[in-house]
Chimera marker file (.cmm) of the C-alpha trace (Angstrom):
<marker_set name="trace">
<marker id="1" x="22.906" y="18.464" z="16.317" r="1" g="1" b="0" radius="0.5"/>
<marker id="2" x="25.518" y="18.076" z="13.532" r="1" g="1" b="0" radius="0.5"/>
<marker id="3" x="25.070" y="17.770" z="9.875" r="1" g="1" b="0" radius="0.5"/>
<marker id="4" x="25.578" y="14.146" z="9.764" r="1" g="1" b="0" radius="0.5"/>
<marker id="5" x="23.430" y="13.046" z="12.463" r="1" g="1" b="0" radius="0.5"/>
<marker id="6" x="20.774" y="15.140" z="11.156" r="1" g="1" b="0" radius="0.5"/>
<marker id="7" x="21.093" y="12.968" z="7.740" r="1" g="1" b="0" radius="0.5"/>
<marker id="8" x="21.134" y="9.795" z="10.063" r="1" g="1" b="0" radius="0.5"/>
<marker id="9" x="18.146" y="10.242" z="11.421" r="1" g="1" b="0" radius="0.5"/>
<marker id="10" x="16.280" y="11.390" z="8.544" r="1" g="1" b="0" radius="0.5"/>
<marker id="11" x="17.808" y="8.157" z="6.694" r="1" g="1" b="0" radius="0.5"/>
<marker id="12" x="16.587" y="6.356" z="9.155" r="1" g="1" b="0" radius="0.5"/>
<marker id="13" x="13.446" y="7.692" z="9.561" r="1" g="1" b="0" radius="0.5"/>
<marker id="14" x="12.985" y="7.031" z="6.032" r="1" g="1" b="0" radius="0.5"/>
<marker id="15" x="13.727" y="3.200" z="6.031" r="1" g="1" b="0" radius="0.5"/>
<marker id="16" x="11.690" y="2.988" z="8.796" r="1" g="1" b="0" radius="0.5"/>
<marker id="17" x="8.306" y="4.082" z="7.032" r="1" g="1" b="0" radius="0.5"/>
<marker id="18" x="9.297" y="1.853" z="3.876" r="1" g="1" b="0" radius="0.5"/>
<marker id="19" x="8.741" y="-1.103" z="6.093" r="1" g="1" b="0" radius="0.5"/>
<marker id="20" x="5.963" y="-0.398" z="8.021" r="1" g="1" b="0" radius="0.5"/>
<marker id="21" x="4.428" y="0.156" z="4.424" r="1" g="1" b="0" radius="0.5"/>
<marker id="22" x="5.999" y="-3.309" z="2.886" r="1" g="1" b="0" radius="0.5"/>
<marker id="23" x="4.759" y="-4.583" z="6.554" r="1" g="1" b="0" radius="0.5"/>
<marker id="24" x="1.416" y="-3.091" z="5.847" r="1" g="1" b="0" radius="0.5"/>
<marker id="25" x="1.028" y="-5.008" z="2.657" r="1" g="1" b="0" radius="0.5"/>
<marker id="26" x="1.815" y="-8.197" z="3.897" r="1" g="1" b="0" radius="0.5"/>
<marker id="27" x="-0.184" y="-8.586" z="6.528" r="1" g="1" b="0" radius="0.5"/>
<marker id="28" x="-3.268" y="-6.608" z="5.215" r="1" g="1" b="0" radius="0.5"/>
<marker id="29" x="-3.472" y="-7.269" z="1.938" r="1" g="1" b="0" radius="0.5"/>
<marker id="30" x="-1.253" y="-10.257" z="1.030" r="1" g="1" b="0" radius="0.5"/>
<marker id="31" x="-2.349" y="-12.388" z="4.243" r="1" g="1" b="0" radius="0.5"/>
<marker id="32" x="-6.327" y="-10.465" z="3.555" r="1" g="1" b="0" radius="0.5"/>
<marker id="33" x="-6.634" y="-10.242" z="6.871" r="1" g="1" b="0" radius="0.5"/>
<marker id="34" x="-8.761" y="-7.070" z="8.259" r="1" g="1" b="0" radius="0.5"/>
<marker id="35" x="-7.761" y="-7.781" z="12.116" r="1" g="1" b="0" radius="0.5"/>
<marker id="36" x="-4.298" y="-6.234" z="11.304" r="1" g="1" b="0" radius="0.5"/>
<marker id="37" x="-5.167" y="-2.585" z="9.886" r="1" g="1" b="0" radius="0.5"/>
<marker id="38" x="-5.293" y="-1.793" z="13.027" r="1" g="1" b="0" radius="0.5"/>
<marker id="39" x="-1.426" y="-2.650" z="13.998" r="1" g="1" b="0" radius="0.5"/>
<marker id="40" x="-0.407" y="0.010" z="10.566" r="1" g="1" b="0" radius="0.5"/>
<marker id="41" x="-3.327" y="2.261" z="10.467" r="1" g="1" b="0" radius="0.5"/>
<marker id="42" x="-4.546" y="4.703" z="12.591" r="1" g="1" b="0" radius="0.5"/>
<marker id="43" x="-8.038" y="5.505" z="13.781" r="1" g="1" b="0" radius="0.5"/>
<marker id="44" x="-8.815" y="8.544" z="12.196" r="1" g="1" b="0" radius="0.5"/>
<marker id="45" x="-6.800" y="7.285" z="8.897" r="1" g="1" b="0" radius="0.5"/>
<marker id="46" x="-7.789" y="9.384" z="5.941" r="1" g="1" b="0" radius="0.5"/>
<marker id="47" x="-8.588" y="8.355" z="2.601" r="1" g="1" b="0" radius="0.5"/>
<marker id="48" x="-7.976" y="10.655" z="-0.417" r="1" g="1" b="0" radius="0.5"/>
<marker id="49" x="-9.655" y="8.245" z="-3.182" r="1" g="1" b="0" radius="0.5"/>
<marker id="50" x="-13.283" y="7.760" z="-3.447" r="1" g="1" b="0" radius="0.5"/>
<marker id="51" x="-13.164" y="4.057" z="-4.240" r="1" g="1" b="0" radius="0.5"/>
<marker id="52" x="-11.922" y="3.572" z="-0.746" r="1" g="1" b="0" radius="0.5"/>
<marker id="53" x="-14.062" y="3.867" z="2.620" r="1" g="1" b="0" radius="0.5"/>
<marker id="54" x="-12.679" y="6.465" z="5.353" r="1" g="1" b="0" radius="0.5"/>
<marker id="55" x="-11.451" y="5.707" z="8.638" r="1" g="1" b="0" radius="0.5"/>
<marker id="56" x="-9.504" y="1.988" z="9.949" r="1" g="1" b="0" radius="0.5"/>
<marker id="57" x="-12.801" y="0.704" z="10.501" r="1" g="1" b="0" radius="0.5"/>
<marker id="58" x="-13.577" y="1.278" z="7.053" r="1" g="1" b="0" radius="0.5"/>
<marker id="59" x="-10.386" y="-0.724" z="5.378" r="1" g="1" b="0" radius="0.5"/>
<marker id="60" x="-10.895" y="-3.115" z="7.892" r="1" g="1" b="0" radius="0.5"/>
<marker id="61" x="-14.076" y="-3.708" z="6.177" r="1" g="1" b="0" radius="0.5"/>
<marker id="62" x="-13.022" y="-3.137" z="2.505" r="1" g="1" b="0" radius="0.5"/>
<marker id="63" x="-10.355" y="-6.130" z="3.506" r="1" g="1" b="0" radius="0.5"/>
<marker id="64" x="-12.930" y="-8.326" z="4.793" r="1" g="1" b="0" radius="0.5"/>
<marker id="65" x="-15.038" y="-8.165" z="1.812" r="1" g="1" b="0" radius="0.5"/>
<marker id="66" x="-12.029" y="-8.297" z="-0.544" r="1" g="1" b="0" radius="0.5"/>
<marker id="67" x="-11.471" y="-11.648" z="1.711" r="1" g="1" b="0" radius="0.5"/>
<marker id="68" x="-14.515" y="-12.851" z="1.213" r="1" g="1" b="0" radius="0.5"/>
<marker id="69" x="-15.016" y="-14.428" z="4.436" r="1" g="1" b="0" radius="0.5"/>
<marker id="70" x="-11.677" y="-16.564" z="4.247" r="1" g="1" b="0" radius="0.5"/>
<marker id="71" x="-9.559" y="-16.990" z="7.229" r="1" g="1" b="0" radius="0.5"/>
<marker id="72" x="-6.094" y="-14.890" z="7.114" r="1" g="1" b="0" radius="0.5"/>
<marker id="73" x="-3.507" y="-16.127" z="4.904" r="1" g="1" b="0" radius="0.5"/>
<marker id="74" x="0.214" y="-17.129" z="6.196" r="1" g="1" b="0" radius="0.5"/>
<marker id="75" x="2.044" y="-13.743" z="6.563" r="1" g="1" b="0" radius="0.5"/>
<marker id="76" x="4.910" y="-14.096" z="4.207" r="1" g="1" b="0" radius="0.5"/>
<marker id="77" x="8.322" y="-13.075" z="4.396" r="1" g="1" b="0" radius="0.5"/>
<marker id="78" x="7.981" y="-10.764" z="1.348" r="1" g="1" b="0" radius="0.5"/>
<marker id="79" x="5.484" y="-8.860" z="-0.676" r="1" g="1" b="0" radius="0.5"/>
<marker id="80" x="3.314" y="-10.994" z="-3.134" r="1" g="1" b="0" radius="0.5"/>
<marker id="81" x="3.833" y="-7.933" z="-5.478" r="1" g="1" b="0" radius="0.5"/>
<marker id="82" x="7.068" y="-6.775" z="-5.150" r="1" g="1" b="0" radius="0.5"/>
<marker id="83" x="6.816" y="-3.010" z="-5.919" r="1" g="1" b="0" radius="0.5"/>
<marker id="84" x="8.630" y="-1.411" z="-9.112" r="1" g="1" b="0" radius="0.5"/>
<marker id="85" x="9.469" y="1.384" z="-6.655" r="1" g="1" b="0" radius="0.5"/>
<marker id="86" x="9.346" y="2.552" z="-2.951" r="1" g="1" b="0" radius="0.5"/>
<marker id="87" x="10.134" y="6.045" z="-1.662" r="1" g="1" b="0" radius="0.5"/>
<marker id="88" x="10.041" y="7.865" z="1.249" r="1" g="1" b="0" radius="0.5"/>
<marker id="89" x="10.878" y="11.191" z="2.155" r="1" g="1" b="0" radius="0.5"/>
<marker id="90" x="9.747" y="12.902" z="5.376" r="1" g="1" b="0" radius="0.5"/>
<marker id="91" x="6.921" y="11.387" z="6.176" r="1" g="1" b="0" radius="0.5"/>
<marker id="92" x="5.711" y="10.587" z="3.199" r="1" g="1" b="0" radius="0.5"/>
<marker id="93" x="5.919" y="6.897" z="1.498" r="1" g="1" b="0" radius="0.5"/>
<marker id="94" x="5.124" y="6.437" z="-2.298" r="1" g="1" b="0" radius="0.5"/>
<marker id="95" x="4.895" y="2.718" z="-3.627" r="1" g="1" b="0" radius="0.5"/>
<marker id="96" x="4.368" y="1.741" z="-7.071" r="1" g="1" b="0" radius="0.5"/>
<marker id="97" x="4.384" y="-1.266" z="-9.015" r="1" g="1" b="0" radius="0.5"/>
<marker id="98" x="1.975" y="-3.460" z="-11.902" r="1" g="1" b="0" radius="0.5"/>
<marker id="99" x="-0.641" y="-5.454" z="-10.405" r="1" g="1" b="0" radius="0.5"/>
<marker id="100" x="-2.887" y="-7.666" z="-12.824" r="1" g="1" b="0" radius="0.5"/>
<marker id="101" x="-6.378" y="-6.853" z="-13.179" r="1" g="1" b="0" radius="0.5"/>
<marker id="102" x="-9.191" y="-8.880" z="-14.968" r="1" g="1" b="0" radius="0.5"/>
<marker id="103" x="-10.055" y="-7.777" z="-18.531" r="1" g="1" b="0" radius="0.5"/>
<marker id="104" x="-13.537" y="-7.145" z="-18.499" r="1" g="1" b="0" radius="0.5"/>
<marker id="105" x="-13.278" y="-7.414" z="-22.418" r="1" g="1" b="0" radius="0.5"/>
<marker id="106" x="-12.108" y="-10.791" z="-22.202" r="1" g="1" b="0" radius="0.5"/>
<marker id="107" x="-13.125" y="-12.942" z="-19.501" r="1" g="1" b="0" radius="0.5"/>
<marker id="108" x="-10.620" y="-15.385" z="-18.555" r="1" g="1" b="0" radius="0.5"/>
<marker id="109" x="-7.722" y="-12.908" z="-19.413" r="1" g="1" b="0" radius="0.5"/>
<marker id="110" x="-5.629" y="-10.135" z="-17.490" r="1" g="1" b="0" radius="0.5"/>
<marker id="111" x="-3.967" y="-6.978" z="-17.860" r="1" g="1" b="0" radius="0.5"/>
<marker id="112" x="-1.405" y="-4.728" z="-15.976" r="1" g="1" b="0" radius="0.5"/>
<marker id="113" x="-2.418" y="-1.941" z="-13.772" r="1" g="1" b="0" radius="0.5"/>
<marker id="114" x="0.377" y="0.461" z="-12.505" r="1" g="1" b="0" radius="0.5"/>
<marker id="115" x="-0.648" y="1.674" z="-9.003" r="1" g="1" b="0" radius="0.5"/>
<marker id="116" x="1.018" y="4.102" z="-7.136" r="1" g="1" b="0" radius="0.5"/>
<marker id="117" x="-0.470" y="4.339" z="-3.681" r="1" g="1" b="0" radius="0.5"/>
<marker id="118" x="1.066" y="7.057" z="-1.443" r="1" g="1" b="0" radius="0.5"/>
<marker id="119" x="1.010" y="7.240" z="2.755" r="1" g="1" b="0" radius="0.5"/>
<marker id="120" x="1.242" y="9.639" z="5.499" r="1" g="1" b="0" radius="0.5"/>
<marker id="121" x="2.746" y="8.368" z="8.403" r="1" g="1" b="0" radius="0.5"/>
<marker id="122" x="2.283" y="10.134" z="11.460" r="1" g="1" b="0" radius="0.5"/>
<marker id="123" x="3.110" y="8.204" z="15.341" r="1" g="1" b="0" radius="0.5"/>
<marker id="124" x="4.636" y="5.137" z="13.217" r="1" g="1" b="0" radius="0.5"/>
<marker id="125" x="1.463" y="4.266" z="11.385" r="1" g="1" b="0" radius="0.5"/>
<marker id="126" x="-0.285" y="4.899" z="8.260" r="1" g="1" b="0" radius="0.5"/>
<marker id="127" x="-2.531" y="8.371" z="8.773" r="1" g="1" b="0" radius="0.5"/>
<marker id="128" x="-3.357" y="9.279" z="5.183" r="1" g="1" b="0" radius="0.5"/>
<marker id="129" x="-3.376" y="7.341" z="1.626" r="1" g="1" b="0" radius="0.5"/>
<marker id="130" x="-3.467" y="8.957" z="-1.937" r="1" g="1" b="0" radius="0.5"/>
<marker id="131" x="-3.874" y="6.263" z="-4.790" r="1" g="1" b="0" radius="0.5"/>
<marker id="132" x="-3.274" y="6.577" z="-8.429" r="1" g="1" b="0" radius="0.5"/>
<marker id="133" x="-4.041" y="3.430" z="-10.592" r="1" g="1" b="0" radius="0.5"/>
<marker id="134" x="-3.280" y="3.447" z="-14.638" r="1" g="1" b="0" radius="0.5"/>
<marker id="135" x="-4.245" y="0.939" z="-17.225" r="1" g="1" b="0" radius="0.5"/>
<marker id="136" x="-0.498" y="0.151" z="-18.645" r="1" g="1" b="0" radius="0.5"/>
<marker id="137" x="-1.219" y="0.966" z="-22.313" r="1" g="1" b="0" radius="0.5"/>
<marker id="138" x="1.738" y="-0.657" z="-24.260" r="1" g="1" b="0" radius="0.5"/>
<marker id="139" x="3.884" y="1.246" z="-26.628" r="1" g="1" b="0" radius="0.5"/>
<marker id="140" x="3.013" y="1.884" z="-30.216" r="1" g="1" b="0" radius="0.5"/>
<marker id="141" x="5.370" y="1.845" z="-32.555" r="1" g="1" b="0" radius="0.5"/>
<marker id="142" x="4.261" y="4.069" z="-35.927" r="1" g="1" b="0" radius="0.5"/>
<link id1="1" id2="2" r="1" g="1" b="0" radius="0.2"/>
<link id1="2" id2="3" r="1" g="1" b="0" radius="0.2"/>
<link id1="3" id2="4" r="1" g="1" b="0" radius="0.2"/>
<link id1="4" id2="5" r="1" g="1" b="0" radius="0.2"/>
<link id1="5" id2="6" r="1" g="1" b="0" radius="0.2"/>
<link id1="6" id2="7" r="1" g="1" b="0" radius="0.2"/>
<link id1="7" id2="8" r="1" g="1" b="0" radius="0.2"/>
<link id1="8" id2="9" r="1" g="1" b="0" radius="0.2"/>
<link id1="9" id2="10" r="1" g="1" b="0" radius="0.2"/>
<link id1="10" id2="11" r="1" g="1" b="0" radius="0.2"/>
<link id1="11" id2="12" r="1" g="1" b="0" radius="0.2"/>
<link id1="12" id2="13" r="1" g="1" b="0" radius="0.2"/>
<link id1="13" id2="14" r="1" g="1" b="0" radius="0.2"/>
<link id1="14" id2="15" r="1" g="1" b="0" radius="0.2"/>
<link id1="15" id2="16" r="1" g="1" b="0" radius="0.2"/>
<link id1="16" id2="17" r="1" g="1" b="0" radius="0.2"/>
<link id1="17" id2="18" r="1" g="1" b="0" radius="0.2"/>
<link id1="18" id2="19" r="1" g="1" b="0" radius="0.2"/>
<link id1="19" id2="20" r="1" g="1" b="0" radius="0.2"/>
<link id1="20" id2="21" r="1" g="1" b="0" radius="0.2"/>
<link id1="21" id2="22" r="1" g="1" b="0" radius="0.2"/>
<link id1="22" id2="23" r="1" g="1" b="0" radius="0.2"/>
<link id1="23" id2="24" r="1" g="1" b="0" radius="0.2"/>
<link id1="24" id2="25" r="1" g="1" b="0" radius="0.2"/>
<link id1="25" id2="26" r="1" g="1" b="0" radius="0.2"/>
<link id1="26" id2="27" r="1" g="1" b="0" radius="0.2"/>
<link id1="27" id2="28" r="1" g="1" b="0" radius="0.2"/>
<link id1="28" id2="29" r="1" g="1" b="0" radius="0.2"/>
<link id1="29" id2="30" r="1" g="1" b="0" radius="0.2"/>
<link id1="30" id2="31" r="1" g="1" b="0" radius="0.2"/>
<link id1="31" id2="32" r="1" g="1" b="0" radius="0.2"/>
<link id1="32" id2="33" r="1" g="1" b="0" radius="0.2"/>
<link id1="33" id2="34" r="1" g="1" b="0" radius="0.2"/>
<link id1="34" id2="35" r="1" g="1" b="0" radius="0.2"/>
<link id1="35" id2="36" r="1" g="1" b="0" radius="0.2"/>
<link id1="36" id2="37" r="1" g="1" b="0" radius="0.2"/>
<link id1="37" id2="38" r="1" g="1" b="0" radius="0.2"/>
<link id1="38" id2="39" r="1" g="1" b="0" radius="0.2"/>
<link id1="39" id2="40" r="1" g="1" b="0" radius="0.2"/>
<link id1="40" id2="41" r="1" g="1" b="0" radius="0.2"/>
<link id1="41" id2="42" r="1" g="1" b="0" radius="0.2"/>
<link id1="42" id2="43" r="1" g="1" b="0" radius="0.2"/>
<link id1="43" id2="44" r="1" g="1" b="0" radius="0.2"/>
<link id1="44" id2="45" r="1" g="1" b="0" radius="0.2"/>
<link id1="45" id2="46" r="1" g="1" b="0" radius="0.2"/>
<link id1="46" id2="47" r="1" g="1" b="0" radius="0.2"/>
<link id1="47" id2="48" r="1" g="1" b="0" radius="0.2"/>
<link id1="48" id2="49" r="1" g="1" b="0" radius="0.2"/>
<link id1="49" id2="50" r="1" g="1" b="0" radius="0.2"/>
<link id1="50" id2="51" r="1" g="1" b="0" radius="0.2"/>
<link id1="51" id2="52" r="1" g="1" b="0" radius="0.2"/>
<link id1="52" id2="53" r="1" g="1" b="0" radius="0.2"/>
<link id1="53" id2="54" r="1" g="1" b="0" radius="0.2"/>
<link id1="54" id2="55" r="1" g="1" b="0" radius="0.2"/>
<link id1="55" id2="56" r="1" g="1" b="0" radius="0.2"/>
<link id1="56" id2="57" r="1" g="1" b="0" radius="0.2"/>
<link id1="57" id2="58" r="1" g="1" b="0" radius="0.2"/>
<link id1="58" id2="59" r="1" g="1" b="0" radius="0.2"/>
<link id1="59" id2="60" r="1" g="1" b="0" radius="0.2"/>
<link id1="60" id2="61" r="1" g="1" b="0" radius="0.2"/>
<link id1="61" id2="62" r="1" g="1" b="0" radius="0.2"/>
<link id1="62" id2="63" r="1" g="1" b="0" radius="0.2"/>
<link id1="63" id2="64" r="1" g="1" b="0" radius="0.2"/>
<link id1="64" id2="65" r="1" g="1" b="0" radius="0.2"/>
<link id1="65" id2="66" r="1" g="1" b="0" radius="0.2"/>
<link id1="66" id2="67" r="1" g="1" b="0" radius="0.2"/>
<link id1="67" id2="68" r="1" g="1" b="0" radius="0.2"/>
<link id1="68" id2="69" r="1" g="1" b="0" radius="0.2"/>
<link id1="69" id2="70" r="1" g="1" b="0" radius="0.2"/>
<link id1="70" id2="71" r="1" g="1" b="0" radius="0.2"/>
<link id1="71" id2="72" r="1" g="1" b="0" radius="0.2"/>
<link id1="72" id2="73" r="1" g="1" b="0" radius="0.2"/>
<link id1="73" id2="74" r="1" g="1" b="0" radius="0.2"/>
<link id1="74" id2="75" r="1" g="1" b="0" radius="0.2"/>
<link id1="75" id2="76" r="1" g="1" b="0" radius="0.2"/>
<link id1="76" id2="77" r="1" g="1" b="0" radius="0.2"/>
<link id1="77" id2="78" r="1" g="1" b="0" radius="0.2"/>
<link id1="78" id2="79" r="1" g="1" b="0" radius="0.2"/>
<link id1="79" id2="80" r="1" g="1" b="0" radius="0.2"/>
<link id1="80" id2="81" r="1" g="1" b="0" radius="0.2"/>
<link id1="81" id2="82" r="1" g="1" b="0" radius="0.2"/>
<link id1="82" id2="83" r="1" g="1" b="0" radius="0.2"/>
<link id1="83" id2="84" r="1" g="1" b="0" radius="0.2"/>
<link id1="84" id2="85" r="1" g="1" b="0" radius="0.2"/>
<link id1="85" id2="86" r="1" g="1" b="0" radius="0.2"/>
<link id1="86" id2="87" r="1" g="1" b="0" radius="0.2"/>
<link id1="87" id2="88" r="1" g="1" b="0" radius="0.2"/>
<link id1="88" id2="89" r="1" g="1" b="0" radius="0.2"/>
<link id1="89" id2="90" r="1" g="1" b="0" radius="0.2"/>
<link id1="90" id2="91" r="1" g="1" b="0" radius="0.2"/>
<link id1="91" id2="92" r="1" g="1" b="0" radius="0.2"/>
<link id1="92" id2="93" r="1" g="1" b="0" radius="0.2"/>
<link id1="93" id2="94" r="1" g="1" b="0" radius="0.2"/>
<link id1="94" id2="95" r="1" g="1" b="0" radius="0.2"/>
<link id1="95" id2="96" r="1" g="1" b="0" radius="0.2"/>
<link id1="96" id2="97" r="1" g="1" b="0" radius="0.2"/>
<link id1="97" id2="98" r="1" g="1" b="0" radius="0.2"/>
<link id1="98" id2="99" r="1" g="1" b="0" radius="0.2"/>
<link id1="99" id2="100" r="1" g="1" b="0" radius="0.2"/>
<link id1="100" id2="101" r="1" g="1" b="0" radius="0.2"/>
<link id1="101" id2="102" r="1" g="1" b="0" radius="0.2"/>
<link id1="102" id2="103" r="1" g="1" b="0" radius="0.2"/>
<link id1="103" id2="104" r="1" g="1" b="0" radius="0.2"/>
<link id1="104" id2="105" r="1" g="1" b="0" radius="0.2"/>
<link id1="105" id2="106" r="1" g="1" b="0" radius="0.2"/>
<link id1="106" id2="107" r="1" g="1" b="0" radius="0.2"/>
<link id1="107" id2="108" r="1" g="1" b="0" radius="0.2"/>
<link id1="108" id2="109" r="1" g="1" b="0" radius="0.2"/>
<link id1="109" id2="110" r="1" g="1" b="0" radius="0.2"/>
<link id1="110" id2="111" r="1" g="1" b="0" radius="0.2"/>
<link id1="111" id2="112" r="1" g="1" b="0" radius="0.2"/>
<link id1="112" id2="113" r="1" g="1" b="0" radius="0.2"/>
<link id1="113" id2="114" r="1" g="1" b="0" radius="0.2"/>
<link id1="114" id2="115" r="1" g="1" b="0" radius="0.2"/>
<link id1="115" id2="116" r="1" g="1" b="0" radius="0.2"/>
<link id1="116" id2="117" r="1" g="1" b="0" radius="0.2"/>
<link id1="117" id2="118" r="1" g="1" b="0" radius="0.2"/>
<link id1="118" id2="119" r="1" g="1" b="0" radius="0.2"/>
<link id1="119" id2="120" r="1" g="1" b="0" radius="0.2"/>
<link id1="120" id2="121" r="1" g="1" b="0" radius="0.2"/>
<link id1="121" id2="122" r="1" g="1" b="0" radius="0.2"/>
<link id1="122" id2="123" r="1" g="1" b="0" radius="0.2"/>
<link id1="123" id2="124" r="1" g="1" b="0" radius="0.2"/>
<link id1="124" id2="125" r="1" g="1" b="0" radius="0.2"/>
<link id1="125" id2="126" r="1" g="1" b="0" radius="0.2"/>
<link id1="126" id2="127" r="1" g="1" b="0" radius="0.2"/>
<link id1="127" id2="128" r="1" g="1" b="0" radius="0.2"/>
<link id1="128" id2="129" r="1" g="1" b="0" radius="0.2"/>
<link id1="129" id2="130" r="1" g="1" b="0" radius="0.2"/>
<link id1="130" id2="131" r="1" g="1" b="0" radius="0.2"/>
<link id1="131" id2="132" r="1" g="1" b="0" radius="0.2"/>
<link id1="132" id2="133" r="1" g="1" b="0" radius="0.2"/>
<link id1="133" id2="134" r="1" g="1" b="0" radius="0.2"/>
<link id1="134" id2="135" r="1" g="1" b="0" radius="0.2"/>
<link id1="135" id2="136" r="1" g="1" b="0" radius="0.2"/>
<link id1="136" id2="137" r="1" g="1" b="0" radius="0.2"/>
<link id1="137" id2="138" r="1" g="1" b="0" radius="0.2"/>
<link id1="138" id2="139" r="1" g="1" b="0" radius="0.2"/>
<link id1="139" id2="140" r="1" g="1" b="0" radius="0.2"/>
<link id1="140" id2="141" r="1" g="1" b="0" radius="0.2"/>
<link id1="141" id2="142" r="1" g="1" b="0" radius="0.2"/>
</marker_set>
């Protein structure tokens, strides 16, 4: 195998487990619809953040009560949440972007969160997820 065919494939590799992550988010968690972990996750899918239950069957279920019981929304043709970034190198994906949160301090009112989440992808589907999530504190200026 030459050089350059080496870097194709590796390219392509790469663009490939951007989507299935872009996919991932809008038809899981955009649409809210549990029923399609199971076309991006695998079985034994492993959770490294203790908010989150382990396994598929155990986002499928996080999803349905984040769904509340709703029926799917359309899947749209792009992310509700456009990331601020997407990687991927090998196969590992890192996506991060501001996602508005309630203030707890003041009902009614919101506040960015920057969230990185980070995937494994192993057989073309997600095996493993890392998550990071910051309060955006705004600059001060002395």
């Amino acid at each position: 195998m030459d050089a350059a065919h080496n870097l194709n494939e590796r390219f392509e590799r790469a663009e490939a487990n951007k989507q299935l992550v872009i996919d991932f988010y809008r038809h899981v968690f955009d649409a809210l619809d549990p029923s399609a972990v199971k076309d991006f996750v695998l079985e034994d899918y492993h959770q490294h953040c203790r908010h989150m239950p382990q396994g598929r069957v155990g986002l499928e279920a996080f999803v349905a009560r984040v769904a509340g019981g709703r029926p799917p929304l359309p899947v749209q043709p792009e992310m509700a949440n456009p990331p601020a970034f997407l990687i991927a190198e090998g196969d590992m994906v890192a996506i991060g972007g501001g996602l508005p949160q309630p203030d707890p301090d003041r009902p009614g009112e919101f506040y960015d969160y920057f969230i990185v989440d980070t995937y494994r992808v192993r057989d073309g589907r997600l095996a493993e997820h890392w998550s990071s999530i910051n309060k955006i504190a705004p600059p001060k200026h002395g």
